[in-house]
N, C-alpha and C positions, 0 to 999 in steps of 0.2 A: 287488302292486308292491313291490320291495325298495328300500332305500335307497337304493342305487347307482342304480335306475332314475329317484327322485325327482329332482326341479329344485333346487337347492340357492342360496339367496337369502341374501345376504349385505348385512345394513342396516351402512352403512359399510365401506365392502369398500375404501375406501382408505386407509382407517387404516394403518398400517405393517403389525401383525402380522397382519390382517386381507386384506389384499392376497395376504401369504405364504399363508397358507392356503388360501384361494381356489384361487392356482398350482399349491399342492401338490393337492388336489382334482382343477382340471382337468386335472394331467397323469398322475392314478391314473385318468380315463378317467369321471369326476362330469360331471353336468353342470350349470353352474356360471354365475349371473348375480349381482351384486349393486346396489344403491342407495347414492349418497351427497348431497353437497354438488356443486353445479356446477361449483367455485375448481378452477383447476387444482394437482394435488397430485403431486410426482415418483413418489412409488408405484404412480399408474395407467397411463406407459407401457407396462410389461411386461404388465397388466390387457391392453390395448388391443392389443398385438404377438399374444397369444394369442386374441385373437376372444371376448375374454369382454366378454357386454352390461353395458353401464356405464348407468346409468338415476338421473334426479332422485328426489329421494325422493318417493312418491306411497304412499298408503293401495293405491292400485288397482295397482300391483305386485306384490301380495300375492295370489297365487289358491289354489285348496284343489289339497292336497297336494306343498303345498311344503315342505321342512327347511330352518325362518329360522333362522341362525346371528345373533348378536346382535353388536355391537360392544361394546363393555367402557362405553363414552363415552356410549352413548345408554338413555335411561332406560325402564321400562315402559310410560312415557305416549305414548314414539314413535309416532308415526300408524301405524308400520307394524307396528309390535309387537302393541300394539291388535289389528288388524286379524287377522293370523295366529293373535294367539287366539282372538278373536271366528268364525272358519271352522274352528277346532279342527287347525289347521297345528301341526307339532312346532317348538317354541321353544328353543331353546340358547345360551345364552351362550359366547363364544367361548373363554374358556377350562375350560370345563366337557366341550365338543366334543376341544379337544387331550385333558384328561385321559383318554378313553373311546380315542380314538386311535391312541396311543403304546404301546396294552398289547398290540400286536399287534409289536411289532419290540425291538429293543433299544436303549432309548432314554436320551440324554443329554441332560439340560437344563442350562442355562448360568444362572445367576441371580448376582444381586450388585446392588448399585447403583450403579456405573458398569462399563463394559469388557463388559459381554453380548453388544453387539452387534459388535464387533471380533471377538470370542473367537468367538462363535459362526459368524461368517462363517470362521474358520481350521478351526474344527472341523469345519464342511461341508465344506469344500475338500480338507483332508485326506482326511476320512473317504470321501469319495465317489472318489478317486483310487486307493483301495486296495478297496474294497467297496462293493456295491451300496449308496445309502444317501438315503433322503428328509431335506429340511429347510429348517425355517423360520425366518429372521433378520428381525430388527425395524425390516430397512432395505427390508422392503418385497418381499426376495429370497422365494421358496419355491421348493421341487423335489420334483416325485413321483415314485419309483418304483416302477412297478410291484411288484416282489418284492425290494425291502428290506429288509436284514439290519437296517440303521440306523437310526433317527430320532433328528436333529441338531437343538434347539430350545431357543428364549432362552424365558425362563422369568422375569414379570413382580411383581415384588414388591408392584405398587398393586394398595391394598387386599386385600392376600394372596390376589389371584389366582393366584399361584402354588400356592397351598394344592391346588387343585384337578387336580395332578399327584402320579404317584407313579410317578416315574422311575428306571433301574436304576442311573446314576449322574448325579450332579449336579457343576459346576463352580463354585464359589463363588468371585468375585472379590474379593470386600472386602463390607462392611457400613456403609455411613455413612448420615446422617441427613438423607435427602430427602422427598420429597411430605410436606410438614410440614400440607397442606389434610386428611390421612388420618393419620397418625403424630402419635404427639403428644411421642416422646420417642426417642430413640438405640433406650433399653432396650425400645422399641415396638416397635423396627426388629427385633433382637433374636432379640424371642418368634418374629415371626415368621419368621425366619431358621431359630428352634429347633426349630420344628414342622414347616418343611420338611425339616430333616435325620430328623426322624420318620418320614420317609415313605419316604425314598432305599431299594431295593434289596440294592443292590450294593457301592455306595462311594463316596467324598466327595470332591474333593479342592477343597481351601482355601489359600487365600491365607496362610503361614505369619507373616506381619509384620502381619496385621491381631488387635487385640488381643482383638476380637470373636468374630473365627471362630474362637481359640483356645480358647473359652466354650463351644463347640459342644458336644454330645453326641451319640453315636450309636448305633445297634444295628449299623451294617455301620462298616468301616474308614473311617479319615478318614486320607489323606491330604495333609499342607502339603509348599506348593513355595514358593519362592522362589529366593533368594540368598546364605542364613546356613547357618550349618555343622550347627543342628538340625532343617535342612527336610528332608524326607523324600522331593523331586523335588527335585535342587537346579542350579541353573546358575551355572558359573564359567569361569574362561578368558575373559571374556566382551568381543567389538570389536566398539565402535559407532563404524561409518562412516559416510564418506556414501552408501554403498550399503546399507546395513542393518547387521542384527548379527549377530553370528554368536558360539557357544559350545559350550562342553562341555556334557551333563548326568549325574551321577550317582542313581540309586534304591538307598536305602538303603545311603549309601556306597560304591558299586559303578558302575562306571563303564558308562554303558551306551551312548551315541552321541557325535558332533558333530554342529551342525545350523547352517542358514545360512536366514537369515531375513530377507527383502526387505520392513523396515515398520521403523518409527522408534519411540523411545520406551522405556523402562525395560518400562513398561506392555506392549509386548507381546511379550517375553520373559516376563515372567510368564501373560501369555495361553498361549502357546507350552507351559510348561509342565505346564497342566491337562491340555492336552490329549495331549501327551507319555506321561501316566501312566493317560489313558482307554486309549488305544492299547495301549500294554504290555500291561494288564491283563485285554485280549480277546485276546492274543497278537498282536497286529499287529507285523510285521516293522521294525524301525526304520531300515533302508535305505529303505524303500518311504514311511516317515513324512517322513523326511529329503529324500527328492525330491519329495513334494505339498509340503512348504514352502519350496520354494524358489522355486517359480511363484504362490504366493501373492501376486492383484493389489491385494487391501484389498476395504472393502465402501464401499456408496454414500453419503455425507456423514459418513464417517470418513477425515478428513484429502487429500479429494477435490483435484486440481488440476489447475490450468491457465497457461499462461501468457499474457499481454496485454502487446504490448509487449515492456518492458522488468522486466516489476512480475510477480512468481510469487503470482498465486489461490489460497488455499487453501478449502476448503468444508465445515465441520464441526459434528457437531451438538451440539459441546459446551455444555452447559447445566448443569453443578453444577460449583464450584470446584476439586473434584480433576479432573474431565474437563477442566476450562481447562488445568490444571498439566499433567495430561499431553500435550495437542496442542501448547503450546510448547513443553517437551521435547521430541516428536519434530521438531517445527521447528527449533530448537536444533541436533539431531542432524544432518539433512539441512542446513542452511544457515547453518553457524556463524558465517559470514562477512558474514552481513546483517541489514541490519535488518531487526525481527518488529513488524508492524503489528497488534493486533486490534481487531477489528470485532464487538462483543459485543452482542446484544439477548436480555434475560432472558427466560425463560418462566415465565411466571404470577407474580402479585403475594406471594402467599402464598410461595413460594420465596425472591423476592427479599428479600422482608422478614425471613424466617428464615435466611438465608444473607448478607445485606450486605457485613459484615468480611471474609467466606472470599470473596466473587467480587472484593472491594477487593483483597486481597493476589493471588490467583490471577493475576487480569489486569495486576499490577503487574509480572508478570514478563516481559514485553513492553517493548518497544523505547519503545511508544506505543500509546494506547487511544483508541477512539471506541465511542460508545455508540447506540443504536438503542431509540426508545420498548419498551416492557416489552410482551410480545406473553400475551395471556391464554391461556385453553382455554375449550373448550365447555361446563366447569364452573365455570370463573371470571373472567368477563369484564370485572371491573374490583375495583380493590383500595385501601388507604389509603397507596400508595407511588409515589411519580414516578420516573424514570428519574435526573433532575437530582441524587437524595437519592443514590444510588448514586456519579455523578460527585463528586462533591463529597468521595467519602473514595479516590478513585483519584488516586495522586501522578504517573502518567504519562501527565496530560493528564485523558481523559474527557469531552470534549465528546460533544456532543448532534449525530448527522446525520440528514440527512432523506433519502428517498427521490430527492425533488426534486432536492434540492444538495449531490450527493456531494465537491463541488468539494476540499473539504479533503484529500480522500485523494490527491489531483496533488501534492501539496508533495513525494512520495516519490520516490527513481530506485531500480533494479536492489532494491529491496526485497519482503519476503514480507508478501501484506497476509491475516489468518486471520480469516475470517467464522462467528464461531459462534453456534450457536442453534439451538434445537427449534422455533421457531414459521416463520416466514416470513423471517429472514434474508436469504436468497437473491433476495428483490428489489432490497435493497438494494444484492447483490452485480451481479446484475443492470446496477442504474443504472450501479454502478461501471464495470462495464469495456465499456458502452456509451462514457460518458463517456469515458474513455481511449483507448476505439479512435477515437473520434470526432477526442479532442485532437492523437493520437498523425498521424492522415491529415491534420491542418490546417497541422502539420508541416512534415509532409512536403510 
């Protein structure tokens, strides 16, 4: 029996990147079931559209001659871990599986601590527009193809799972100082930033304004973009409308396209750019770049919307202080003209507690803030931090909403209300524009 003929079991197959996977699997022609949590999670639609078996977690889902792909989140003591070795089933951690992979295509990984999954959803879209090309984004997205020039993939820095790639070019967005439950310092962050440029192929390209990535070392080219005159991808001429932006780019002082880009934010021009200079570098036509970014539609809880009413929904899964900074920015961009409501519930205590100051200013840059209890993980489900300790250093309001009684958020007309957060969020957003459409009909 060969691989491809084995049943390929996936413990937490809704995970985000885990879900990708999966996709990409079953649509190289695997065949493909996995296990999770019962809660409904947005990553298992697409699970569900594809006819892949979605199953509670059970020890007895485990039968011999399965290939269990592992979730990153769930520990060896998993019942069903256990079990797969106990019948002597092949065990793989999920990014142990990408690493062995990737070595068969030309492959690009996206890493940084924030902008992965933005960048990475541009990079698929492009890259797949012009050439054959697989990939997997941490919004949950994957796509197989068959005979794939390409593999397009975000590339996770907790606990330097990323280590376990060696890709032929990497996209580096910035380095800051997150998952503090794993990191114990910037310079933590750093190392392992530094040992993954160890590993790159081909080529690097880095964030030129981050002071970090300029620290980097490498045996293949390192490439910085930005927006300064010593970046080596650079973009100028540069108009942020309400339609998007649109710019020039030069490589090595040399002029090489204009490009017109339907997404908001400083932030993704600089996303733009990484991959600008993957492109080149494999020869890809920059006409042919130029028209996959213009249809570029964004990925799933990055800067998602709706409108209710009279009030523009935004849906994001901004969770670290620069990601706030940047989705009001793009809010900013697109709706200069309104007022910016955010809707913020932290993810995990140990963040909150090491980040307080930077989410206090971030969300200050809003119009108006409300707060939403502090949402844990499956590794840390209670902390020495209230949600209230947070309010109480946010100067633009900071109340405390419940589920319940979103009522507060009705005070607003013709405004933008930005719901962010990696945990559950989205019930809150939920209640919200129940309540409104409910207010909005009694109205009427």
């Amino acid at each position: 029996m060969t691989a491809k003929d084995k049943l390929y079991h996936f413990v937490g197959i809704k995970g985000s990147g885990m879900s990708s996977l999966a996709l990409v699997l079953h649509e190289k022609g695997y065949k493909v079931q996995g296990s999770d949590v019962e809660q409904y999670f947005f990553t298992q639609r697409d699970l569900e559209k594809a006819g892949i078996k979605l199953l509670p977690f059970d020890a007895d889902n485990i039968q011999p001659n399965m290939i269990v792909i592992a979730g990153n989140a769930f520990p060896d003591s998993h019942p069903e871990i256990v079990r797969a070795k106990e019948i002597g089933d092949e065990v793989i951690r999920y990014h142990d599986f990408i690493g062995k992979f990737i070595q068969d295509y030309t492959s690009i990984a996206v890493t940084g601590s924030h902008g992965k999954t933005s960048t990475t959803g541009l990079l698929a879209h492009v890259f797949s527009g012009v050439s054959p090309t697989s990939y997997l984004i941490g919004d949950g997205t994957g796509h197989g193809v068959p005979d794939a020039d390409f593999f397009a993939f975000e590339a996770c820095e907790y606990r330097r799972h990323f280590l376990a790639y060696s890709p032929d070019y990497v996209i580096m967005t910035n380095i800051d100082f997150d998952h503090p439950d794993y990191y114990h310092s910037i310079e933590d962050v750093f190392d392992a930033f530094q040992s993954m440029a160890n590993q790159v192929k081909k080529g690097i390209f880095a964030y030129g304004d981050d002071p970090y990535l300029r620290k980097i070392k490498a045996d293949v080219p390192i490439y910085y973009y930005g927006i300064s005159e010593n970046d080596d991808i650079r973009a100028y001429n540069i108009k942020r409308t309400t339609k998007g932006s649109e710019f020039d780019v030069s490589i090595k002082g040399e002029f090489l396209s204009h490009f017109e880009l339907p997404a908001f934010g400083k932030h993704n021009i600089l996303n733009a750019l990484g991959i600008i200079g993957a492109a080149h570098l494999e020869g890809i036509p920059m006409d042919e770049v130029g028209e996959e970014m213009k249809s570029f539609g964004g990925v799933k809880r990055r800067f998602t919307e709706k409108t209710v009413a009279d009030m523009t929904i935004v849906d994001d899964y901004a969770h670290h202080p620069a990601e706030i900074k940047a989705t009001i920015d793009a809010a900013r961009q697109k709706y200069p003209k309104k007022e910016i409501i955010a809707v913020f519930q932290p993810h995990t205590f140990t963040r909150t507690i090491a980040l307080m100051d930077d989410f206090a200013e971030a969300l200050d840059l809003a119009d108006q803030v409300y707060l939403c209890d502090i949402f844990g993980s499956a590794r840390e489900t209670q902390g020495d931090v209230k949600i209230e300790d947070l309010g109480a250093k946010i100067h633009k309001g900071g109340q405390v909403i419940k589920e319940d009684n979103m009522s507060p958020l009705l005070d607003y007309e013709n405004a933008v209300v930005i719901f962010m957060g990696a945990g559950d969020v989205q019930k809150f957003e939920q209640a919200y524009e129940k309540l409104l459409s409910n207010t909005t009909r009694n109205v009427l």
